[in-house]
BAKE-859951 format. One record per residue (C-alpha): residue in one letter; x, y, z. Coordinates in steps of 0.2 Angstrom, whole numbers, plus 5000, padded with zeros to 4 digits. Each point is the difference from the previous one (the first is absolute). Example, Ala and Ser with C-alpha at 12.3 -4.5 7.8 and 13.67 -1.06 7.14 Angstrom:
<atoms>
A506249785039
S500650174997
</atoms>
This chain:
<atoms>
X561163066146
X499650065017
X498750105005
X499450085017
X499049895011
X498750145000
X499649924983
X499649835007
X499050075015
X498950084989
X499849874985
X498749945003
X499050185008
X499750114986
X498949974985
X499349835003
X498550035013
X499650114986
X499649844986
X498150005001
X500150194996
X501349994985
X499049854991
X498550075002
X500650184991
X500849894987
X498549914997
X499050174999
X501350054987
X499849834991
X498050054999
X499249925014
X498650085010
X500850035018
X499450115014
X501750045010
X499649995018
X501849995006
X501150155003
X499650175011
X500050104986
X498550145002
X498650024988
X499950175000
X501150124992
X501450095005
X499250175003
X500350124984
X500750135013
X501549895004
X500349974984
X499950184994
X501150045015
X501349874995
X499850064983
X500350205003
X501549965013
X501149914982
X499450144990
X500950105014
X501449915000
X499949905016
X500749854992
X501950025007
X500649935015
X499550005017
X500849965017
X500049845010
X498550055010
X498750084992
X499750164991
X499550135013
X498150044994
X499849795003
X500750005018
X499250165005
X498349914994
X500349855010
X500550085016
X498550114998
X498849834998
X500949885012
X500050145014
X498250024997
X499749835001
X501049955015
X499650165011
X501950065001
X501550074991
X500749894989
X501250084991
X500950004981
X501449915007
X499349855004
X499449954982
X500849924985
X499350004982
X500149834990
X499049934985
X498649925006
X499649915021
X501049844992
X501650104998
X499850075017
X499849845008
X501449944992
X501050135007
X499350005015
X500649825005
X501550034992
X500550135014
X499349895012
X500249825000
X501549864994
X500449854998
X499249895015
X498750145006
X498349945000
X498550114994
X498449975004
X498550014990
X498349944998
X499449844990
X499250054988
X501150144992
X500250104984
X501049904989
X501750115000
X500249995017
X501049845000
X501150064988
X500250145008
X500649945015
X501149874994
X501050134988
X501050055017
X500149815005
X498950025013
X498849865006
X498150034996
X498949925016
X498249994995
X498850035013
X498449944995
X498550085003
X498549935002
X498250064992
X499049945017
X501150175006
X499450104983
X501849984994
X500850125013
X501749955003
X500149985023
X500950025011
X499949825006
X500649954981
X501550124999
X500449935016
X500249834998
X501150064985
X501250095009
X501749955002
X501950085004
X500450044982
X498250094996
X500250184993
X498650044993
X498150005000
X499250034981
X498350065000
X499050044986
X498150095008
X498950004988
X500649824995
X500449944984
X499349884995
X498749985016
X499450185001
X500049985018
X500550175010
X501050015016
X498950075016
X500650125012
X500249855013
X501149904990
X501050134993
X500650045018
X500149825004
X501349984988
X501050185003
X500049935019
X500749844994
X501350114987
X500550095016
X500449845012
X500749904988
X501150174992
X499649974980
X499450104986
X498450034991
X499750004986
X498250044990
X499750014984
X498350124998
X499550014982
X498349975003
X500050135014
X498450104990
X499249854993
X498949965016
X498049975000
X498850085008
X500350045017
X501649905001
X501450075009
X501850014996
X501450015012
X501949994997
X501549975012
X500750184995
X498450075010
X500949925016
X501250145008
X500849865012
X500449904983
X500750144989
X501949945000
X499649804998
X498550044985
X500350034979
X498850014990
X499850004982
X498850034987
X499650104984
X498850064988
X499749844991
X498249955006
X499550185008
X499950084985
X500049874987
X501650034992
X501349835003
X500950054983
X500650135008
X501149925011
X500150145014
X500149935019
X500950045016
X500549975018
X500050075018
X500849995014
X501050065013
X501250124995
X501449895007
X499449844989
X499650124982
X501850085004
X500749815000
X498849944988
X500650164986
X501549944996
X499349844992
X498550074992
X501450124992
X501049854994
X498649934994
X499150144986
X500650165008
X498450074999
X498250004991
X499350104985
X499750175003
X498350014991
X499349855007
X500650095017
X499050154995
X498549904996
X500249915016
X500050165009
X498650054993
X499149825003
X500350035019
X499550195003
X498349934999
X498649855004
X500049904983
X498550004993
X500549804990
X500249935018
X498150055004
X499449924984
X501149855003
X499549955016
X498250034994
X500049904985
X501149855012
X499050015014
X498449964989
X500749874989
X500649915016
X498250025005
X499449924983
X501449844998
X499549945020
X498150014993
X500449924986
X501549865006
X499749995018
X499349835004
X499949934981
X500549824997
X501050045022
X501050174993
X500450125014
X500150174996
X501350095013
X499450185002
X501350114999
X500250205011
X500950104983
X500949964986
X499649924983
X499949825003
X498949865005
X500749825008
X498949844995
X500349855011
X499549884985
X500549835012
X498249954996
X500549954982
X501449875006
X501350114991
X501550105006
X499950194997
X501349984986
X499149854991
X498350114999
X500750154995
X500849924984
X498849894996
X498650135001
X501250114989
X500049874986
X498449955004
X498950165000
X501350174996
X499850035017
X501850055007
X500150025019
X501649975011
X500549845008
X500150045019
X501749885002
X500650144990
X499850135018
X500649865011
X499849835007
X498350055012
X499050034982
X500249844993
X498149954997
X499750194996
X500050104986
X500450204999
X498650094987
X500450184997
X498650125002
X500750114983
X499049954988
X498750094988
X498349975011
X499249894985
X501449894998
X499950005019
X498549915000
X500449904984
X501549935010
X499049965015
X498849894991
X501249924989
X500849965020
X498349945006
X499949894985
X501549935002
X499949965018
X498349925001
X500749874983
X501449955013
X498949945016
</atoms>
């Protein structure tokens, strides 16, 4: 039978950087004692107002359709916090609801790349993106970024990179999985380089209100120069603790989210109109989850370099926001890959391989910060233990 050659583009980019994370839940189920330190799910509780919000609006029978953009309540709540934000207008037209930032990335380069177009994007990377930029059959060029610069992708990198059939530059500030966060200089180094070269970007901001103390955040939207070349995308997942939901979004120019309509239309022709409301109500205000998220991250970024940094060689990179940790575990003679699975089997420990966010994080592993504070520091011994018996 035939198939689509989207299907052989993306074989081998979907559910397999994800092994470590599936055996270690199965080995939980089988009865094993494992701390999960993998995935960027939050600790903390969706707040019991959302839910009660989501909860009222299906008792009021907000559970029929919507329209291809987004219920009115949601778009008038996101033009009121990105005009805020970015110290101009942006209006209801320039936004797109979608399940959830991965949906809107999808989308996203959907309406602007094809086959042959080359999108740039920084090595390390979130795992999707790959896949994500191959389902259009477009070329993924990693630029690698280097932690002597604190993992900021620079100008000098993206140049280098740069060739006649590059489209798009991805940025992901605060990064996953580095937590590094793009300063005001590098940002308008890369919008200059955007404008000469004539090509998009693109930033994926989820992380946008997970910074530490006295980190600054700035985003490409914030740029007035830039407003026609820049998309962004994001969504309530990691703000307010509540990725189940599945409730994201994009904006842009009013040009690109009029082209980019139709396609978000063919695709699910709108999102629920509870988890709308609820999303409504999750942006008329500061979240209250996002403060005690960075708090509790920060701190246990603090306690793992204390613990980690220096035993048996392991360098502990300090990350700007987020919810993960980088150990550069070269010291042990191991690949990243090779440590994280044998400490899983070894000690219930389960952390990602870095190979798993690109080629750059080969001797690294990714620790996610979301785990209950004792068996925080349970894990970091067991780490330590395991580290100094391979030296």
């Amino acid at each position: 039978m035939r198939y689509a050659s989207i299907t052989q583009r993306l074989a081998d980019l979907g559910g397999e950087k994800w092994e470590l994370y599936s055996r270690a839940k199965q080995m939980a189920k089988d009865g094993q004692d494992i701390i999960h330190m993998t995935i960027g799910e939050p600790d903390v509780a969706t707040s019991v107002e959302l839910i009660e919000s989501a909860a009222q609006a299906m008792a009021k029978g907000r559970t029929k359709y919507s329209n291809g953009r987004g219920e009115p309540e949601l778009l008038n709540a996101l033009s009121q916090r990105y005009s805020n934000t970015v110290g101009r207008t942006i209006n209801e037209d320039q936004f797109v609801c979608f399940p959830g930032t991965q949906t809107a990335l999808f989308a996203a380069l959907m309406a602007l790349t094809e086959a042959g177009d080359e999108v740039l994007v920084g090595d390390p990377m979130y795992a999707t993106y790959a896949g994500l930029i191959s389902a259009s059959g477009a070329v993924m060029v990693p630029v690698p970024l280097e932690q002597e610069k604190g993992f900021e992708l620079t100008e000098d990198n993206i140049i280098s990179k740069i060739t006649p059939r590059t489209r798009v530059i991805l940025l992901n500030s605060p990064h996953n999985p580095t937590g590094a966060v793009l300063s005001h200089q590098r940002m308008q180094e890369i919008i200059d380089l955007a404008e000469k070269h004539d090509l998009w970007i693109l930033s994926d901001e989820v992380y946008d209100e997970m910074l530490f103390d006295g980190v600054k955040f700035i985003s490409p939207l914030s740029f007035p120069k830039a407003e026609e070349r820049v998309v962004v995308v994001s969504s309530i997942s990691k703000s307010h603790a509540a990725p189940g939901f599945r409730s994201g979004w994009s904006v842009g120019s009013v040009e690109f989210t009029k082209r980019l309509l139709p396609l978000a239309e063919t695709m699910l022709f709108g999102n629920q109109p509870f988890i709308a409301d609820m999303t409504a109500k999750a942006l008329s205000k500061p979240s209250k989850v996002a403060a005690e998220m960075r708090k509790k991250y920060e701190d246990r970024a603090h306690r793992i370099y204390t613990c980690l940094n220096g035993i048996a060689g392991l360098h502990i990179n300090q990350p700007k926001a987020g919810m993960f940790v980088l150990i550069d575990v070269s010291s042990t003679g191991m690949s990243g890959e090779s440590f994280a699975f044998d400490l899983l089997e070894k000690t219930g420990v389960a952390v990602m391989p870095g190979s798993s966010f690109g080629s750059e994080l080969d001797k690294w592993v990714r620790v996610a910060l979301t785990v209950e504070d004792d068996a925080f520091d349970t894990a970091c011994q067991r780490i330590a233990k395991y580290s100094l018996s391979k030296v």
